[in-house]
C-alpha positions, 0 to 999 in steps of 0.5 A, spaced: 493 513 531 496 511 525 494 506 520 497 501 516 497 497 510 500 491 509 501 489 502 504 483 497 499 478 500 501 472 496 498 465 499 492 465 503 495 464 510 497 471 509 489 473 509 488 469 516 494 473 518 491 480 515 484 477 518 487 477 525 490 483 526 486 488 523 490 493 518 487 499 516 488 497 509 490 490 505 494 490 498 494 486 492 500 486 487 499 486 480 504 489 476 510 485 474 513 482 481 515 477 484 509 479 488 504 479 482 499 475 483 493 474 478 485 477 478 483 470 480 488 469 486 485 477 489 478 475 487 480 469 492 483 473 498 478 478 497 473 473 499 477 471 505 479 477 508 474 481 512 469 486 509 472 491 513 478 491 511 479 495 503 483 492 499 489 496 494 490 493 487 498 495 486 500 498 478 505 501 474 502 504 468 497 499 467 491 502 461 486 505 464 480 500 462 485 494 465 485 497 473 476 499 471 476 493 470 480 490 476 476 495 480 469 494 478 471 485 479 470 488 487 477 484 487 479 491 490 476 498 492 484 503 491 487 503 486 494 505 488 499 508 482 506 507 482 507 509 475 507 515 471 500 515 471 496 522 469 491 526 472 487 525 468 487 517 469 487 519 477 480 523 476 477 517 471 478 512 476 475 516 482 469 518 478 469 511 477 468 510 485 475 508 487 480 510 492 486 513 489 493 513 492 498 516 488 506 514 489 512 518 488 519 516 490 524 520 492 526 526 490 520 527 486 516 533 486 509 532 489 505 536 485 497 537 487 493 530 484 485 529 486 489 522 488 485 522 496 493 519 499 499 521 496 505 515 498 512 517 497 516 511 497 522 508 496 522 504 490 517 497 490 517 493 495 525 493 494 526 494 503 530 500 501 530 505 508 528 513 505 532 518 510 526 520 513 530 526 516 530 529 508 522 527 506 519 533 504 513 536 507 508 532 504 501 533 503 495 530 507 493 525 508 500 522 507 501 515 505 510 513 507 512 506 505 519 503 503 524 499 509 519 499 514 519 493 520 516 493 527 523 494 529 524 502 526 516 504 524 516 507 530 523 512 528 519 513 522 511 514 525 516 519 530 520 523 524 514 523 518 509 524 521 504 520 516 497 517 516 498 511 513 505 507 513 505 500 508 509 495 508 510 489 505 518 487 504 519 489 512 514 483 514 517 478 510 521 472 512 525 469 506 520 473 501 514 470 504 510 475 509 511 473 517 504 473 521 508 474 526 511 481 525 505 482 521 502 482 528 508 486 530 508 491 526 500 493 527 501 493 534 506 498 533 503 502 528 496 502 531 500 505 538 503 511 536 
């Protein structure tokens, strides 16, 4: 079965949507987003969504201490590195404890990490499709994310073959995420 991860959660309708379906993971973003939400907000939700269910924190080289202490706050249990982070950071943070998963977009060359899931992903929630007839063989577990929707994440799963797929902008109806292909897209995901 693969898993998902439905991230961007903005407003507290999305964790009763999160808590009905049941994704594998639920994300938070921090960097500078229109879906950027503050640790207070994520500590919040935390709080709302079933125990269960882990949490990503979303960041682009942010300091170290920042994301520790993001970490540490329990508003999270992954940090999820979109930047130009080093190695070194990926080790401190999982010595820390946490789940890390390291992002390349495309093109990038995936080098070996101490990450636990590499993501290669087409660019920050902006809903762009990568070719996936061109995504390298990739290091597992594997994470793949950028334009997926319920109507072609069953293409994607069928083409890549990853362990996680994450979505945000492909559940969202007018930039707001939609419970309804929310339950869509799990379903699917957790079929094939």
């Amino acid at each position: 079965m693969t898993q998902i991860k439905i991230c961007g959660l903005m407003r507290e309708q999305d964790t009763q949507a999160i808590n009905e379906v049941h994704p594998d993971f639920a994300g938070f973003v921090f960097a500078k987003s229109r879906r950027q939400i503050s640790l207070a907000t994520a500590l919040k939700f935390r709080e709302l969504i079933d125990d269960d269910i882990p949490t990503a924190g979303v960041f682009v080289n942010e300091p170290l201490q920042n994301m520790l202490d993001i970490y540490h706050s329990g508003a999270i249990q992954i940090v999820q590195l979109h930047g130009n982070e080093s190695e070194e950071t990926v080790k401190a943070l999982k010595q820390a404890g946490a789940t890390v998963f390291q992002v390349y977009k495309p093109n990038a060359k995936i080098t070996p990490t101490a990450a636990d899931y590499v993501m290669l992903d087409s660019g920050n929630g902006s809903g762009i499709t990568l070719d996936w007839s061109r995504v390298p063989q990739a290091p597992h577990p594997f994470i793949l994310a950028g334009g997926l929707t319920p109507e072609n994440v069953t293409v994607a799963i069928t083409a890549v073959h990853p362990d996680v797929i994450d979505v945000s902008s492909g559940v969202e109806t007018n930039g707001q995420k939609d419970a309804d292909k929310i339950r869509a897209i799990v379903a699917t995901t957790h079929a094939n």
